[in-house]
C-alpha positions as CSV (number, residue, x, y, z in Angstrom):
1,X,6.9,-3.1,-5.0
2,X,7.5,0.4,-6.1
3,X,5.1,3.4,-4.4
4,X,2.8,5.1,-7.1
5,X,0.7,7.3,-5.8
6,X,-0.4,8.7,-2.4
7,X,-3.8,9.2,-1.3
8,X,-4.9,11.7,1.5
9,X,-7.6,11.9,2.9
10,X,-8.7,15.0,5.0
11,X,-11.8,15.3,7.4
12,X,-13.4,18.3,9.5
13,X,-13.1,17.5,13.4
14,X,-16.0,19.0,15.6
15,X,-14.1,20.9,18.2
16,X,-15.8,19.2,21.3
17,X,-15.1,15.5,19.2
18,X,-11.2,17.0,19.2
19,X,-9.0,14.7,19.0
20,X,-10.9,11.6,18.7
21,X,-12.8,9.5,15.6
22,X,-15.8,11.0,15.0
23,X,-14.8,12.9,12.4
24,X,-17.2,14.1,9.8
25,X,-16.6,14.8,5.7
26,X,-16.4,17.5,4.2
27,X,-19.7,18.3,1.8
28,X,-20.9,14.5,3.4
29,X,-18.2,13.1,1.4
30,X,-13.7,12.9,2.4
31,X,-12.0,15.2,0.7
32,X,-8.8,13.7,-0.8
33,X,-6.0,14.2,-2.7
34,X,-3.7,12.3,-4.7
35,X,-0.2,13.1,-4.9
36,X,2.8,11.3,-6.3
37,X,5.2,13.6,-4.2
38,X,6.2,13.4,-0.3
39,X,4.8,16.6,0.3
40,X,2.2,18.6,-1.7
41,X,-0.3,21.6,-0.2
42,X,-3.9,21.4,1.1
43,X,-5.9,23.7,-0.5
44,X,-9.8,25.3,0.6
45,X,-8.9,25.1,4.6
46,X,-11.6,26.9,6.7
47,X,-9.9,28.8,9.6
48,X,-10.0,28.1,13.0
49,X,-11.3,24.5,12.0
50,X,-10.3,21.2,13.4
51,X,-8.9,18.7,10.7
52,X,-8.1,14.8,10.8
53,X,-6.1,14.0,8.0
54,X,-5.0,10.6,6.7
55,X,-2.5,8.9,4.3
56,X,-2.4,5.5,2.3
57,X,-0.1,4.8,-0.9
58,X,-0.9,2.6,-3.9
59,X,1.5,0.3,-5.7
60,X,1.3,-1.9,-8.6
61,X,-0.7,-4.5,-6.4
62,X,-3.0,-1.9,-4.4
63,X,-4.0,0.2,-1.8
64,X,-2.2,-0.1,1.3
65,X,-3.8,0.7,4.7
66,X,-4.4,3.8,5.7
67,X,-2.6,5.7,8.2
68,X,-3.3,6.4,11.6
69,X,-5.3,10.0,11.8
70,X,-2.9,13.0,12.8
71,X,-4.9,15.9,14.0
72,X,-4.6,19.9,13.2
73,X,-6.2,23.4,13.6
74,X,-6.1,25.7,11.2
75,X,-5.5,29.4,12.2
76,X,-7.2,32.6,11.4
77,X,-6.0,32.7,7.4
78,X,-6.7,29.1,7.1
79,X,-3.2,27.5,7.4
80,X,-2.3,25.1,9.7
81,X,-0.6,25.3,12.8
C-alpha cells in the first residue's frame, strides 16, 4: 500500500475542557487539511486558543484511522507553542 494523502483535522478546545475530548469545530464544522507532505502549515489560528488536532492518511484502499488527538495553545500572534 503506498500513502497518498494525509488528512488533518483541527478542532478548538474550550480551555476549562483542556486537554480532554470535548472538543468543538470550528464554524460547527472540523476544519481540515489535506496534505501530501510530512509537514505542511496551519493557517487562520486564533491566539491564545486551545487546539486538538488530528491525523489519518489515505491509500489506494482508504482512509486509515485517525490518530490519537495531540493538544496545543496558540500564543499571542496565533502560532503555536
Amino acid at each position: 500500500m503506498i500513502l497518498q494523502i494525509y488528512l488533518i483535522y483541527l478542532f478548538i478546545t474550550p480551555v476549562n475542557k483542556f486537554p480532554v475530548d470535548n472538543t468543538y469545530p470550528i464554524d460547527n464544522t472540523a476544519q481540515s487539511k489535506m496534505t501530501k507532505s510530512l509537514t505542511t502549515v496551519l493557517h487562520g489560528l486564533l491566539k491564545y486558543t486551545n487546539y486538538s488536532i488530528q491525523v489519518l492518511a489515505f491509500t489506494h484502499v482508504g482512509e486509515g484511522l485517525r490518530s490519537v488527538k495531540s493538544y496545543c495553545r496558540t500564543k499571542e500572534d496565533g502560532k503555536l507553542e
